[in-house]
N, C-alpha and C positions, 0 to 999 in steps of 0.2 A: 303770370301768377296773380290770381285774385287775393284782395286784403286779407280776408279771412284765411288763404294760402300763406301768406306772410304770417299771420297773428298764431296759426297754429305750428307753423315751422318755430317760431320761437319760444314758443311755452314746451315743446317738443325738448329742442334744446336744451330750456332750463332745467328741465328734468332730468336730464339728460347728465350736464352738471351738476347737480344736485344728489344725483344718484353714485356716478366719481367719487367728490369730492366725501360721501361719506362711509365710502368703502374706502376711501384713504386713509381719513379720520378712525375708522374704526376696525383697522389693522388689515380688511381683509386683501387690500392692496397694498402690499410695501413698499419703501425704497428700492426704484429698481425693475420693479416687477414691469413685463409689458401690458401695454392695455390693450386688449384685441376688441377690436370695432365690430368685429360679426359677434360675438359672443352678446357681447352690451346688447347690439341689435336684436339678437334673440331673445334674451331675458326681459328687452323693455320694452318689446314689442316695438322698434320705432325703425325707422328709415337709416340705413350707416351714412348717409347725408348729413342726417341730426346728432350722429353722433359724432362725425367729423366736426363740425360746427361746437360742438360743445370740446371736443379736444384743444381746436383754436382757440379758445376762450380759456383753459385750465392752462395751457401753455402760456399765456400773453399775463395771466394771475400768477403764473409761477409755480404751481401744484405737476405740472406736464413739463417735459422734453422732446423733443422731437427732429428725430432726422433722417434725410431724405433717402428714401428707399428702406431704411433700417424701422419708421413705423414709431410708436409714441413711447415710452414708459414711464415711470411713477419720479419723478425729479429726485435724486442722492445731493444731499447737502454736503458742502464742503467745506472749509473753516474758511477761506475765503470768502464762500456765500453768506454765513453765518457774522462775520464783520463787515461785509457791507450790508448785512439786511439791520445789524443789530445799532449800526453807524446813523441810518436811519429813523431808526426809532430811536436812540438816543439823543437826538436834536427835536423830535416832531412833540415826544411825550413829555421833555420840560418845559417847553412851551406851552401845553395845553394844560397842563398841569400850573402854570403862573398864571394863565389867563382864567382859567377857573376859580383859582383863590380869590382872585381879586374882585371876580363875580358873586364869590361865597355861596357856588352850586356845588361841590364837591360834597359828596354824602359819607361823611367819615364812618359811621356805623355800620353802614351798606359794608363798605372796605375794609373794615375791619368781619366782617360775617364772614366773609371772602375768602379772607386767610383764612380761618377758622375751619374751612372747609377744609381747604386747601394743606392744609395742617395735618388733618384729619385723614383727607387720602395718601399724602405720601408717607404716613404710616400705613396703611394698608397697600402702599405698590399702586396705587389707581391708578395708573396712567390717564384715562380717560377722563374721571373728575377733577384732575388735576391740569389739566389741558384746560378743561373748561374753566374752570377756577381761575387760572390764568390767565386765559382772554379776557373774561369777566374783571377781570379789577382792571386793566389795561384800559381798558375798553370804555369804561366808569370814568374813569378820568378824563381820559379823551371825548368822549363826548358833552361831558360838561364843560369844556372851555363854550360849548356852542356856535365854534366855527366852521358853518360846512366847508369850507375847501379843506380845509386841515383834517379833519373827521374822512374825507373821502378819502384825501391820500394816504390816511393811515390803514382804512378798510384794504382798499390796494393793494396791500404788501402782501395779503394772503397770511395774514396770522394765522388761522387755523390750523394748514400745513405745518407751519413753522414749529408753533410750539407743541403741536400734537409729538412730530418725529423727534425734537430735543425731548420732551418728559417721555417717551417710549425707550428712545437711546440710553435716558437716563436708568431707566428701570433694568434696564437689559446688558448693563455692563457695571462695571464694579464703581462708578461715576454716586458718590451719594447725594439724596437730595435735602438732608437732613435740616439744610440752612435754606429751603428754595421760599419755604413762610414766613422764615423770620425776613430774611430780604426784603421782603415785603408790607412786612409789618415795620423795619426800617424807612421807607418811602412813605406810608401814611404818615410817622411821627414827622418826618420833616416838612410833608402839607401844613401838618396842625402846626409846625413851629412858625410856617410864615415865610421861609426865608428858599428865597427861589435857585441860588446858590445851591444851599443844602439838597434842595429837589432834586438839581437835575446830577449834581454831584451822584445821588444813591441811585436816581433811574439807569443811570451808565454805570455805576459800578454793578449793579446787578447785572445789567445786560452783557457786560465784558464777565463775568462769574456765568454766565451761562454757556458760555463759548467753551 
């Protein structure tokens, strides 16, 4: 296989993922549901190579399951998955969240817009804007500490899945989200108060209130 055989096998891929991951995101693939390789193939015009390749890749990010002879589908979250992903992110985001303060890169206005949004859709049911909203303020914090190993391995976890299917869950059963911006609006005040204590105290208690 020539380079340019490699370089297009993997942009192929990427699309490949990309294409997944936002029919997941955007309901047309649920928990659960199977992903059939010929079909993708057809619709994306690519090779069921490329789309094996991107299935390995959704699986090893955690958006995929997969097993042998049985074929791939959409990964169902469990409350066990849901506390060790949330176990996770409750050690990675006070840290990045102290190292940020002390840097005084955290854009409190920006975070505060955020909720606002975010506010704003779980009165209308958004599921979607409110997903995004979500990663968005997470996301703000965490990469203002400015450490990439820490920034990678929180990319890693496959946020997007996560909190797409909790705020979808959330809309779709008698679960309210009523407190999910104040929460949040909770976690900016204790940036602005300084005390790193407090931070990671309201990061984890949010994230244990979401479970």
């Amino acid at each position: 296989m020539t380079t340019n055989d490699g370089l297009r096998r993997r942009v192929l891929r990427d699309d490949v993922v990309e294409h997944i991951v936002e029919s997941i995101i955007n309901g047309t693939l649920k928990p659960g549901d199977k992903i059939v390789e010929t079909r993708i193939s057809r619709e994306l015009h690519v090779s069921q190579g490329a789309v094996r390749e991107a299935i390995r890749d959704l699986t090893a990010r955690g958006f995929v399951e997969t097993e042998p002879y049985k074929g791939s589908k959409v990964r169902t979250l469990t409350v066990n998955d849901l506390h060790d992903y949330y176990a996770v992110r409750g050690e990675l985001e006070p840290i990045a969240a102290g190292w940020a303060y002390k840097l005084n890169t955290i854009d409190i206005d920006g975070l505060y817009c955020i909720v606002d949004t975010m506010q704003a859709a779980v009165l209308r049911k958004d599921a979607d804007v409110v997903r995004k909203a979500d990663l968005e303020f997470h996301r703000k914090i965490v990469e203002a500490c400015g450490n990439k190993s820490l920034i990678r391995s929180w990319e890693a976890l496959a946020n997007d899945y996560w909190i797409y299917t909790i705020a979808y869950k959330g809309f779709n059963s008698d679960t309210s989200l009523s407190g999910h911006a104040e929460s949040h609006r909770l976690i900016i005040k204790a940036i602005e108060s300084g005390d790193i204590n407090l931070m990671k105290e309201r990061l984890q208690s949010h994230f244990v209130n979401e479970i």
